[in-house]
Residue frames as a rotation matrix with the C-alpha (Angstrom) as fourth column:
UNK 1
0.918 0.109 0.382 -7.75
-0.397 0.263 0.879 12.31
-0.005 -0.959 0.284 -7.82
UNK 2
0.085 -0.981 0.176 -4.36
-0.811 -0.171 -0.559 11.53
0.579 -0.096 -0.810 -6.69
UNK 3
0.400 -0.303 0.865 -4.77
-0.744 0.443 0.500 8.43
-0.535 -0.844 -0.048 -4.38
UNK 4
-0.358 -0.381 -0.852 -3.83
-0.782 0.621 0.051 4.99
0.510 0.685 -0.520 -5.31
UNK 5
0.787 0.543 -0.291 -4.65
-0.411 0.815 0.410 1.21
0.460 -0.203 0.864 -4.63
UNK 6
-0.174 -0.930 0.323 -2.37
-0.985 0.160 -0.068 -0.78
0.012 -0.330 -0.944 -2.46
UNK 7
0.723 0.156 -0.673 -1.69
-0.469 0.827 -0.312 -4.29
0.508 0.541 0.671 -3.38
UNK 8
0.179 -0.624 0.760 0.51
-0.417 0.652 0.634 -7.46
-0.891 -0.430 -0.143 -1.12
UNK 9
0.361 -0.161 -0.919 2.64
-0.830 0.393 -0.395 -9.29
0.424 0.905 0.008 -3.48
UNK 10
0.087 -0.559 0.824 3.05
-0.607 0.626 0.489 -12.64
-0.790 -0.543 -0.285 -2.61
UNK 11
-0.106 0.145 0.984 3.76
0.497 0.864 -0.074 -15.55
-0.861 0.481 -0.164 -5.16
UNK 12
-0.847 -0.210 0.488 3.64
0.511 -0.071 0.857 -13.43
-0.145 0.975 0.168 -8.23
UNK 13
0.046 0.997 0.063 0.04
0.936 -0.065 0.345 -12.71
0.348 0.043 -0.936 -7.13
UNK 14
-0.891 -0.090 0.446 -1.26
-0.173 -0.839 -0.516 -9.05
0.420 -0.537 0.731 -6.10
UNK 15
-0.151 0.946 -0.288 -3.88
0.887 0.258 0.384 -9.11
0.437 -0.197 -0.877 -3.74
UNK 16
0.359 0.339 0.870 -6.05
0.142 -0.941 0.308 -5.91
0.922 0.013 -0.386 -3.02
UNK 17
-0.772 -0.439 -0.459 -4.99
0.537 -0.064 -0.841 -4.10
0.340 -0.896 0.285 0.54
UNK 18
0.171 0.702 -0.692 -6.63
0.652 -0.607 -0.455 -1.31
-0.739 -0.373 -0.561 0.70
UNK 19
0.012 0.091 0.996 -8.23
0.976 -0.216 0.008 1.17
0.216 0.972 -0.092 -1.85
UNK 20
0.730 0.288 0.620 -7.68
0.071 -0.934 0.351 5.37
0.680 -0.212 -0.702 -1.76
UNK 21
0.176 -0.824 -0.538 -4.74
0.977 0.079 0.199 5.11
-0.121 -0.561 0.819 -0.38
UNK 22
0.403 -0.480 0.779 -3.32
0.283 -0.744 -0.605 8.94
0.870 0.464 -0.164 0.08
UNK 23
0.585 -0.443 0.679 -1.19
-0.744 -0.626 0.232 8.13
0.323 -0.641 -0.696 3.17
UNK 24
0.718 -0.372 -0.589 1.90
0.306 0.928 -0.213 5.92
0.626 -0.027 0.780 3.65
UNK 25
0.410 -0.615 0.673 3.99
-0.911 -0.238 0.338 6.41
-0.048 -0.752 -0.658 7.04
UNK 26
0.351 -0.649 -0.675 7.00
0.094 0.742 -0.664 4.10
0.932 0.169 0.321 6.85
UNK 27
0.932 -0.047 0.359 7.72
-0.354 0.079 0.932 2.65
-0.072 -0.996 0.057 10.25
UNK 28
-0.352 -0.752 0.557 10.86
-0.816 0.538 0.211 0.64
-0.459 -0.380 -0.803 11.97
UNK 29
-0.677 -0.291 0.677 9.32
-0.365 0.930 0.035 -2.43
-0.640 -0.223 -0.736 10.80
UNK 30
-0.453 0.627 0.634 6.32
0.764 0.639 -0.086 -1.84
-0.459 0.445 -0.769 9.02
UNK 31
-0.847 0.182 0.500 3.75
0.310 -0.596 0.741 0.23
0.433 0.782 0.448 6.70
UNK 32
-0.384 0.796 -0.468 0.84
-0.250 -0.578 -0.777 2.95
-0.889 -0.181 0.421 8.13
UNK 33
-0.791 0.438 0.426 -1.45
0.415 -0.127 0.901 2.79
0.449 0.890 -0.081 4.78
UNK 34
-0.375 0.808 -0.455 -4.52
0.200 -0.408 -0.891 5.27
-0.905 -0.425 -0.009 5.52
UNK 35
-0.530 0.232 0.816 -7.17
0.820 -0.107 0.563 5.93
0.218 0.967 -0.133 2.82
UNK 36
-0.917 0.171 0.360 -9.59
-0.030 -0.930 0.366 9.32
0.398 0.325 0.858 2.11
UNK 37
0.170 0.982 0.082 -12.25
-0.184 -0.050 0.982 7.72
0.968 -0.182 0.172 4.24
UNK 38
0.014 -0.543 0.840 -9.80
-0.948 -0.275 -0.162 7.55
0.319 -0.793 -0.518 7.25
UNK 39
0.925 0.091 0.368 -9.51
-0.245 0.884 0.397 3.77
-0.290 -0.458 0.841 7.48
UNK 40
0.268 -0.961 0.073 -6.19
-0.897 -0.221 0.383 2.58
-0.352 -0.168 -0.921 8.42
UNK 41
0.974 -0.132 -0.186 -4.47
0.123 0.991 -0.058 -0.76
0.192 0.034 0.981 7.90
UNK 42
0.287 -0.892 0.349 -0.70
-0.591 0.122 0.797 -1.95
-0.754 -0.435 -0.492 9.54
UNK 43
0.939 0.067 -0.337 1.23
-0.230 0.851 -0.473 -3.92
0.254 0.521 0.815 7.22
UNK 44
0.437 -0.871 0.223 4.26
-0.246 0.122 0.961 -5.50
-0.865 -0.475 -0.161 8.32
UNK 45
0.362 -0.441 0.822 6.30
0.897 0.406 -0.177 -5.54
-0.256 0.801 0.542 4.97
UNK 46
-0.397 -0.683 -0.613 7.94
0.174 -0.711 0.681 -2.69
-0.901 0.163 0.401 2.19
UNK 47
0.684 0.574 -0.449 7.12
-0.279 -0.362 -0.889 -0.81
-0.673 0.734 -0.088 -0.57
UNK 48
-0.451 -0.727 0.517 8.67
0.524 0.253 0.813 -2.36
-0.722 0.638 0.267 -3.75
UNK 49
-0.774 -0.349 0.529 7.33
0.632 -0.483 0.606 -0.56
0.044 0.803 0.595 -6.22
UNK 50
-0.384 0.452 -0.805 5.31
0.381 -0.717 -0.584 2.54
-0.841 -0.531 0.103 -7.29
UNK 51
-0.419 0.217 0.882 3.07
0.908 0.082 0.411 2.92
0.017 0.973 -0.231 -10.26
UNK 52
-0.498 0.677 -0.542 1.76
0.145 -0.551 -0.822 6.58
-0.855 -0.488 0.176 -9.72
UNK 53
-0.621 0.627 -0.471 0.18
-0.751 -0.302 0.588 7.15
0.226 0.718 0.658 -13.57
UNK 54
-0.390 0.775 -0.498 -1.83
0.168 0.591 0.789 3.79
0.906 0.224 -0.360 -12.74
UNK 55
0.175 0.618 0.767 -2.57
-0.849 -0.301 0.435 4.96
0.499 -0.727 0.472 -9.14
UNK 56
0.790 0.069 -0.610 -0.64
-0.051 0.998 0.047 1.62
0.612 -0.006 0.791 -7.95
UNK 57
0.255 -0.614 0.747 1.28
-0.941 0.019 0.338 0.61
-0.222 -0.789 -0.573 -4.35
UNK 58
0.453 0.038 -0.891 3.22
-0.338 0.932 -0.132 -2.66
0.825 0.360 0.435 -4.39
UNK 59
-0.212 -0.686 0.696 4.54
-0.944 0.327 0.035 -4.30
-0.251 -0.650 -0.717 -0.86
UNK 60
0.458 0.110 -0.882 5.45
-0.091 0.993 0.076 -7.25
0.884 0.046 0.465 -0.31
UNK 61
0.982 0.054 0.182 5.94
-0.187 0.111 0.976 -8.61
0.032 -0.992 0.119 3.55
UNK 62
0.387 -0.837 0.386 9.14
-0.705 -0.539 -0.462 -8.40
0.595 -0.093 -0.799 5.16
C-alpha cells in the first residue's frame, strides 16, 4: 500500500491528522488531504516534510 499518515506539527509535537492519506491538492492557502475511504480534511498550513519509506506527511500551519 502506498498511502501515508498525515501528522500537524506544532511545538515539536506531531499530532495524528488523518490516516490513508493518498491525496494532497495544494491550494492558495491551504492543504486538500483525502484518504482511501474518501474522507476529506482542509488544513490551512504546508507540507514540510515527506517520509515516503515510513508512509509519513508533516505540515505544520501557516
Amino acid at each position: 500500500m502506498c498511502e501515508a499518515n498525515a501528522y500537524l506539527r506544532q511545538d515539536n509535537k506531531e499530532e495524528l491528522l488523518l490516516e490513508d492519506v493518498d491525496k494532497v491538492v495544494p491550494k492558495d492557502d491551504y492543504l486538500e488531504l483525502e484518504n482511501i475511504f474518501g474522507v476529506k480534511k482542509i488544513i490551512k498550513g504546508m507540507i514540510k516534510e515527506m517520509h515516503l519509506v515510513e508512509h509519513k506527511i508533516i505540515i505544520e500551519k501557516a
